[in-house]
N, C-alpha and C positions, 0 to 999 in steps of 0.2 A: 210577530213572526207568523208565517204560517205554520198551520198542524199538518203540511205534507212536509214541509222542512222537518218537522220532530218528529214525522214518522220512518225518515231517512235515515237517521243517525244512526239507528241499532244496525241496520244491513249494510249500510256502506263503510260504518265504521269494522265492521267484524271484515267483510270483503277485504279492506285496507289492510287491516292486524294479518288476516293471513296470507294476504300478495307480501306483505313482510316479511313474516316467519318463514313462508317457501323461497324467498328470496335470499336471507341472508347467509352468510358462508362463515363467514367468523365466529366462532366460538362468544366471546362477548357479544356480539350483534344478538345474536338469536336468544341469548340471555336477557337481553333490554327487552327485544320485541315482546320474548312470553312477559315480561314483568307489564310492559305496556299493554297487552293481552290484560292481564290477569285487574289490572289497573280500569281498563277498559267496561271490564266486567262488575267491577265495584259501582260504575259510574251506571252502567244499565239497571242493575239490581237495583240499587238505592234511588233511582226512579223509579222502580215499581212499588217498591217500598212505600215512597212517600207519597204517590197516586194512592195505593191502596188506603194508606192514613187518612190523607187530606183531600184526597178529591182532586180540580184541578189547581194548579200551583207555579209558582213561576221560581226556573231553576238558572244557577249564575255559572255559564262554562266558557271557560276563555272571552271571560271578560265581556261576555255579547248574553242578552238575555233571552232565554225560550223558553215560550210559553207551550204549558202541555193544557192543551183545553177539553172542552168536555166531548169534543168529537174523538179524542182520543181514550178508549175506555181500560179500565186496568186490567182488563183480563186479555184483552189485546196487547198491552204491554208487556203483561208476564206473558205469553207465549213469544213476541221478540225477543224479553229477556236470556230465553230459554232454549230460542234458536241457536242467540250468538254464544251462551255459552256453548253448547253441546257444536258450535263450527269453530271456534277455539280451541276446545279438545281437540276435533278430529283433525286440527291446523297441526296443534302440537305433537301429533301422532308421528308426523313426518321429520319432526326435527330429531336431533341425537337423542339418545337417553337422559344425556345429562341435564340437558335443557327441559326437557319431559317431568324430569325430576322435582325439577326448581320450580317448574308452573304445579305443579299439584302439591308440592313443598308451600307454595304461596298461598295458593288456593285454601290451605286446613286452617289456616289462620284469619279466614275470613270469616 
């Protein structure tokens, strides 16, 4: 794979989670999305995580392989980590309470 494809994932993916969350109307919809969000954020973290452990490493997501190479360095990671969390938050700001609730309900048990 290439290392601008895995440098993609964190912005476009946080970009999509919250074209979501501004999007959806339904009550359950907005509940998936923050869960997908918070889901989301597991998958960035625990990248950085394992970059900071092991160096570069090759990781298994939908079934397709990416590799995070040594162009990509882990301090650069944690600050994408950290973007998308903290524009997930401010995604979740706009939804109802209740759904605000649930993501930061999801979030302490991480």
């Amino acid at each position: 794979m290439n290392p601008l494809f895995c440098l993609l994932i964190v912005p476009v993916t946080t970009a999509l989670v919250s074209y979501l969350i501004g999007l959806c109307e339904q009550r359950i919809s907005r509940i998936v999305a923050v869960v997908g969000a918070a889901l989301f954020l597991c998958f960035s973290l625990s990248t950085v995580v394992l970059t900071l452990r092991q160096g570069p490493l090759a990781l298994y997501w939908r079934n397709h392989l990416l590799l995070v190479s040594d162009t990509l360095s882990a301090p650069f990671l944690l600050i994408l980590g950290i973007v998308g969390f903290f524009t997930t938050l401010y995604s979740a700001k706009y939804v109802e309470e209740d759904a605000g609730r649930y993501f930061l309900w999801f979030l302490s048990f991480l």
